[in-house]
N, C-alpha and C positions, 0 to 999 in steps of 0.2 A: 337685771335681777327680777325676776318671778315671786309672787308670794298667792299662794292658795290657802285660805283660810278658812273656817265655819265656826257659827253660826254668824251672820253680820248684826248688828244692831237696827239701822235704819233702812239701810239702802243694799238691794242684795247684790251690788257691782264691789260694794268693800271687801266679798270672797276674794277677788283675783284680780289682783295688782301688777304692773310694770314698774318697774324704778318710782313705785310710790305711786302712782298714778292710777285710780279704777279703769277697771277693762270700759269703753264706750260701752252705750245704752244701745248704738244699732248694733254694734256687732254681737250682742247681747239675743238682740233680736232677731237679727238674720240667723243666728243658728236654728232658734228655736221654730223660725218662718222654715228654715231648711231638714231638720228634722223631726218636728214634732209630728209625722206618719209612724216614724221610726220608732218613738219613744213611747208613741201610742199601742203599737202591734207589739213592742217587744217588750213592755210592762218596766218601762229603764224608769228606775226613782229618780225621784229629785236630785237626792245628790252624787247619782250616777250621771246625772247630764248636767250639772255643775262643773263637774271634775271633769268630764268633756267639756264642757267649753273653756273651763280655766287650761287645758293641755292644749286646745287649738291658738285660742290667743298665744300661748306662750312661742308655739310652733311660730303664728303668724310675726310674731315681735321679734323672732330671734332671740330671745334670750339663752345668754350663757349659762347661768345658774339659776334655780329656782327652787324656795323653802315650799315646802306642800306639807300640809298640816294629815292627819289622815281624818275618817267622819267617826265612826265610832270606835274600831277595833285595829283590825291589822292584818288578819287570814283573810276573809272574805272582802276586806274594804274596797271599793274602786281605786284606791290611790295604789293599790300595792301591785300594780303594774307593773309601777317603776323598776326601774337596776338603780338604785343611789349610789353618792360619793358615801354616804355616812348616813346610818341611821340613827335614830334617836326615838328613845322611852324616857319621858319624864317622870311620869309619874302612875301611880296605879288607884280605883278608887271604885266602890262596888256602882257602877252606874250602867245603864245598858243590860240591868242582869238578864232579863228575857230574851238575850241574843248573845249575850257574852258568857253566861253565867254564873251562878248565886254566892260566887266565893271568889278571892284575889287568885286565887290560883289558876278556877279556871280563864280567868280573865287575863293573866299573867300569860298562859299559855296562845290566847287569842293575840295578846300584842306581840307581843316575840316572833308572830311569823311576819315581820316583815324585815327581820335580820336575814341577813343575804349574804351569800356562800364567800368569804373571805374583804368580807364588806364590812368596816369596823361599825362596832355598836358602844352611842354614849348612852348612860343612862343614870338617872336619878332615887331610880327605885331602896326604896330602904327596906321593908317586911323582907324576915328574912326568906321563910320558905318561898314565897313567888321570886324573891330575887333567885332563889336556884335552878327554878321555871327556866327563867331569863338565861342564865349563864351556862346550863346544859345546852340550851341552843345557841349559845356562840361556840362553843365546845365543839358542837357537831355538825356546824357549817365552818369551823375556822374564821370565826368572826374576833379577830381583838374587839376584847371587851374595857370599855373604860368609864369604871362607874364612880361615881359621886361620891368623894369621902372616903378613897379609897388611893382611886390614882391622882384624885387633885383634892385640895380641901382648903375652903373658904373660911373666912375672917370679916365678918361684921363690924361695922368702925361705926355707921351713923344710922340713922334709920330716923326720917323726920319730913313733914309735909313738903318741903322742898326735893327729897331724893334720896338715894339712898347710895352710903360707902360704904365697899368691902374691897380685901384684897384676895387675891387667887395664887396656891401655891398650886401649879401642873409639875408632870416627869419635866416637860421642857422650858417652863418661863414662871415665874415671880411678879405677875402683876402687882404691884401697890395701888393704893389710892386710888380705885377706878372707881367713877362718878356713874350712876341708874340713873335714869330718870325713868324713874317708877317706884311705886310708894309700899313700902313694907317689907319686913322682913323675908317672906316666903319668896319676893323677887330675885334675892341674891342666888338662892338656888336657878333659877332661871335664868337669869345671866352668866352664873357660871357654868351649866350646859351647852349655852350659846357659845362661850368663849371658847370650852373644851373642843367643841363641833368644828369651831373655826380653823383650831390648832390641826386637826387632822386637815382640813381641806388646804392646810398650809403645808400637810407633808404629803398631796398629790399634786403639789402645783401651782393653785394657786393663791393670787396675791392678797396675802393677809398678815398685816405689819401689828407693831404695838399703838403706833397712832391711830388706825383706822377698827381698830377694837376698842380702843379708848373716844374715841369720835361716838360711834353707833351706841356704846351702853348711853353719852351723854344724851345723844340725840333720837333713844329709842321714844318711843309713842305707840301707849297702848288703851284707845279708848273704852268705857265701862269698866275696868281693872283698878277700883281702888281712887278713881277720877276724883280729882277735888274741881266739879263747876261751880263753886262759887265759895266765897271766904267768909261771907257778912249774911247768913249765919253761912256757919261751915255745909256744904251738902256734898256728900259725897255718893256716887255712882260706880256700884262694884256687882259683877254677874255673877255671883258665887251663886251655885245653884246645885250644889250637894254638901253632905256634912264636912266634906275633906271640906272643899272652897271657903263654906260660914268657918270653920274654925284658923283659918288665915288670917279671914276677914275679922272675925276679933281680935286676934291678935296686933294687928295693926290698928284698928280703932284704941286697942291700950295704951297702945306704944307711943302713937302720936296725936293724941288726945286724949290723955289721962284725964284731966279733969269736966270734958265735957258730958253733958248728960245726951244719951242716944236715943231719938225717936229714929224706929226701922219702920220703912215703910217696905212691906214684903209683899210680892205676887210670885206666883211658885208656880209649875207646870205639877198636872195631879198623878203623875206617875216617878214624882221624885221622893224620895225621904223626909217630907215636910215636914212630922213631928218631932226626928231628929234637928233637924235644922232649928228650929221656931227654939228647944230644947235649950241648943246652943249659945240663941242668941238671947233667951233671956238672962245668961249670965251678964252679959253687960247693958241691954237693952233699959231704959227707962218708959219706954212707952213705944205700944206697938199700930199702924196705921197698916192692918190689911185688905188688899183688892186685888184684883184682876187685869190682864192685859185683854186684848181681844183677841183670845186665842178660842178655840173650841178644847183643847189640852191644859188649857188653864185651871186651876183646883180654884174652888168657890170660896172666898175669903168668909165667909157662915162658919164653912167647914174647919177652916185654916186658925179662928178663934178659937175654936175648940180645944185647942192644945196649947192657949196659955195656961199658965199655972197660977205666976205669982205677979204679973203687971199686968198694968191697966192699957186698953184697947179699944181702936177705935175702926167703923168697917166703913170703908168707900167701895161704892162700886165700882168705881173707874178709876184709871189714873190721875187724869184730870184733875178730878173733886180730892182726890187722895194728896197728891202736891199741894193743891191750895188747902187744903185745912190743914196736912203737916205743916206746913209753910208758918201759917197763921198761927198757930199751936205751942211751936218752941218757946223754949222758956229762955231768958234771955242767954245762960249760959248753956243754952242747947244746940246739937248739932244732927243734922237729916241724913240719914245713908239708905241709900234706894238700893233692895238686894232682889234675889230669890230667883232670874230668871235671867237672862238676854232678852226675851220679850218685855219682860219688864223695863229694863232699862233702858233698851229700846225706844218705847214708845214714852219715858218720861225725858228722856235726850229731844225728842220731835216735839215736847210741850214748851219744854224749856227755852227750845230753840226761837219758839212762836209769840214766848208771852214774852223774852227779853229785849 
């Protein structure tokens, strides 16, 4: 099994995975040793030779199946090469406007072209008007269409720092009781497009039982998503890094921390929605800690103050200094949640790792 991912948090070999395994660091290298004339003369992006090298390994590994995440869109993406068993839209969210454009719709229409001419499509999309985006184009490739809430629909049982129960009613199966390991509500939808996705590759063939769907929700692991590293105080590590993401991410701080008080410690990249964001989380925030990763993309926590309204703030420049005075800071019934970026969370995973 193949997995192609973006953006990684520490290390950039966690895009492209074998049965769980990062791609090695030569063979990492040897590509880059073998065609970096190529990617020079032909102006190939970064994650245009990403997506090559995650298709070479795969090729090299023999893999049978393989999840490929796409990079921003879907018409123009490198991933959309592909011929898939099953595609998948989970979700839609104004990001990327300068390439996707300034509204869900046009953005609706950018992800839908990776639905393929009689190639079923799962999808999670709710907004009504871009969902018709969506379903005009499985219409007119003859793509079964199977969206969320419609031909399956989920039941929320638990939602708690340990994990999360729901069941799933599909056209073909009644899961009960199936065990996330992964935290908050907005997972269950995710899970249940994973199961949906599964159900069809179960009616091309292959092997996909109710144990081995009940296995993977237990045994999923998805680092920076809501992460609880540590319990004494609570800190938690989540890349929500647009408005859709931070209003998850509260959600789930209520849900399963009702009574703790929130210091965010936020680093934000400067071409995101950061006022709305910042916006958002002063609904539940108690205290806000913003800085910067070492990014040149990164927006100036100066700047990022500027858009509180009604709590109190404190500016680090670096991550570093930002962790240890959050750290220091909380109040005893407080709890730290690291957002705003992948780079962010990124390089406070790489302190944590250091100073524990």
């Amino acid at each position: 099994m193949g997995l192609f991912t973006s953006p990684h948090l520490v290390d950039f070999r966690e895009r492209i995975r074998v049965s769980g395994k990062m791609i090695p660091q030569e063979r990492v290298s040897e590509f880059i040793k073998e065609e970096r004339n190529y990617i020079s003369k032909k102006g190939i992006t970064f994650f245009e030779a990403s997506t090559a090298i995650a298709f070479q390994h795969f090729a090299q590994e023999g893999v049978d199946l393989a999840i490929v995440e796409t990079g921003m869109g879907g018409r123009l993406d490198a991933t959309n090469v592909l011929s898939p068993e099953v595609s998948v839209i989970t979700n839609l969210s104004l990001e990327h406007t300068q390439y996707l454009g300034s509204t869900l719709l046009q953005i609706a229409g950018e992800k839908a072209a990776i639905v393929k001419r009689g190639v079923p499509t799962v999808c999670g999309v709710t907004e009504r008007e871009p969902l018709k985006v969506i379903e005009e184009r499985c219409r007119h490739l003859s793509s079964p269409l199977l969206l969320l809430g419609r031909e399956a629909r989920f039941q929320a049982e638990e939602v708690s720092s340990q994990g999360t129960k729901f069941s799933l009613q599909t056209a073909s199966n009644h899961h009960q009781d199936l065990w996330l390991n992964l935290l908050g509500r907005h997972q269950i939808v995710n899970g249940s497009l994973a199961i949906i996705t599964l159900e069809e590759l179960a009616k091309k063939g292959w092997r996909v039982g109710e144990s081995r769907i009940r296995k993977g929700m237990k045994g999923v692991d998805w680092l920076g998503r809501f992460q609880i590293w540590g319990e004494r105080p609570p800190l938690i590590l989540d890349v929500a890094h647009n408005p859709q993401g931070t209003e998850a991410l509260i959600r789930a701080l209520r849900e399963i921390f009702p009574q703790r008080k929130k210091t965010i410690l936020f680093g934000v990249m400067k071409d995101k929605d950061y006022p709305q964001m910042i916006r958002k989380l002063e609904e539940e925030a108690s205290f806000f800690v913003f800085t910067q990763p070492t990014t040149n993309r990164a927006a100036s926590p100066y700047i990022l103050a500027q858009n509180v309204k009604r709590r109190g703030y404190q500016i680090k420049e670096d991550i570093p200094q930002a962790l240890r005075f959050a750290l220091q800071s909380l109040p005893p019934d407080g709890l730290l949640c690291v957002t705003g970026s992948h780079y962010t969370v990124g390089e406070a995973m790489t302190y944590l790792s250091c100073s524990s």
